[in-house]
N, C-alpha and C positions, 0 to 999 in steps of 0.2 A: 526464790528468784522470780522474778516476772519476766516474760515472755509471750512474746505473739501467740496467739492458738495457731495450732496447723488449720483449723476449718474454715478460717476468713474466705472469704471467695477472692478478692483483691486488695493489692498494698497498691498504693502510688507513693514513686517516688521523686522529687522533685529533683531532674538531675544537674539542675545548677548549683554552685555554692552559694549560699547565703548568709549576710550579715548575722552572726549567732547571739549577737542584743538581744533579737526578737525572741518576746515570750508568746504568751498564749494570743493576745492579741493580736498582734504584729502578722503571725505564723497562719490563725485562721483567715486573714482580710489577705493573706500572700495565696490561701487555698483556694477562696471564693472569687480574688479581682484577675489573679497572675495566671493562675492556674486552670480557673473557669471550672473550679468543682465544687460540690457540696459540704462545706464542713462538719455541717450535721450530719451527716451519712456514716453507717455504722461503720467507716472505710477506717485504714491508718494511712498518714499520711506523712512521708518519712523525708527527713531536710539534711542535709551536710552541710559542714563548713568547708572553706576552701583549703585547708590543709590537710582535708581528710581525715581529719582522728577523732573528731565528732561529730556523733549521731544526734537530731530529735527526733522523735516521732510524738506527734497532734493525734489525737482523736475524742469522740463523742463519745462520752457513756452517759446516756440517758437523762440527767439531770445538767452535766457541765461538760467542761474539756480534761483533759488529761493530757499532760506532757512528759514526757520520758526522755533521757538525755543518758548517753555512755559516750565516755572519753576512754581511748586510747594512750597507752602512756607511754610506747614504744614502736609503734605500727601503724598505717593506713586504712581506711576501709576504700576496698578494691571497688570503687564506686562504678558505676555501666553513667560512663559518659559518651559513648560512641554512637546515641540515637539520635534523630533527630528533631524527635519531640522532645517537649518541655517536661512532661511527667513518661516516666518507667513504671509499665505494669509489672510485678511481680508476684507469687504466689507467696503465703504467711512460711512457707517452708522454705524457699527462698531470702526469704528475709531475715527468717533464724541466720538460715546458713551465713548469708552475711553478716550480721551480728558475732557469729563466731568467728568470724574474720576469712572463710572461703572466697576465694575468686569464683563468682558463680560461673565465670565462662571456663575455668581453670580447676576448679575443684580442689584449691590448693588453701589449707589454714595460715592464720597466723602462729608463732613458734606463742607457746604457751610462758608465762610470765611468774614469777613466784618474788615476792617481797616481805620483808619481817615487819618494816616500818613505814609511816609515810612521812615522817621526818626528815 
């Protein structure tokens, strides 16, 4: 299973939704023009669509990018829209927890999913 480490110092989150076209491209020139951060920086840099049910997360390891993407097939990610900045700092343990589907203000999961097929 891949997974943020707990020791990152900082995630951003970008709390708008975004066109989920954008690949690696798209997502770095949204971190460096929209965003005004670094993309190269050991940071992750975590994007939603507007329905909520997916994730990417951008970052730099050493030679390229790396993009990570989870879809929801029944549920929301309880997204922190309520700031009024463009990027959400959050801790790598935070970011789990949402990943797990936690309301980080609520500490609430999502109900756990079980399928035989993907037919």
């Amino acid at each position: 299973m891949m997974r943020p480490a707990n020791d990152l110092p900082v995630v951003y989150l970008c709390r708008d939704a975004i066109d989920f076209r954008k690949g690696i491209n798209g997502l770095s020139i949204l971190v460096e023009d929209a965003l005004s951060l670094d993309p190269f920086s050991e940071q992750l840099f975590v994007f939603c669509n507007r329905r909520r049910n997916r994730i990417k997360i951008l970052y730099w390891e050493r030679s390229g990018f790396c993009l990570w993407q989870k879809r929801l097939e029944k549920a929301q990610f309880h997204w922190p829209r309520k700031s009024e900045d463009e990027v959400v700092s959050l801790t790598s343990q935070q970011l789990n927890w949402l990943l797990d589907g936690y309301d980080i203000a609520r500490m609430k999961p999502h109900d756990k999913l079980h399928f035989s097929s993907v037919l």
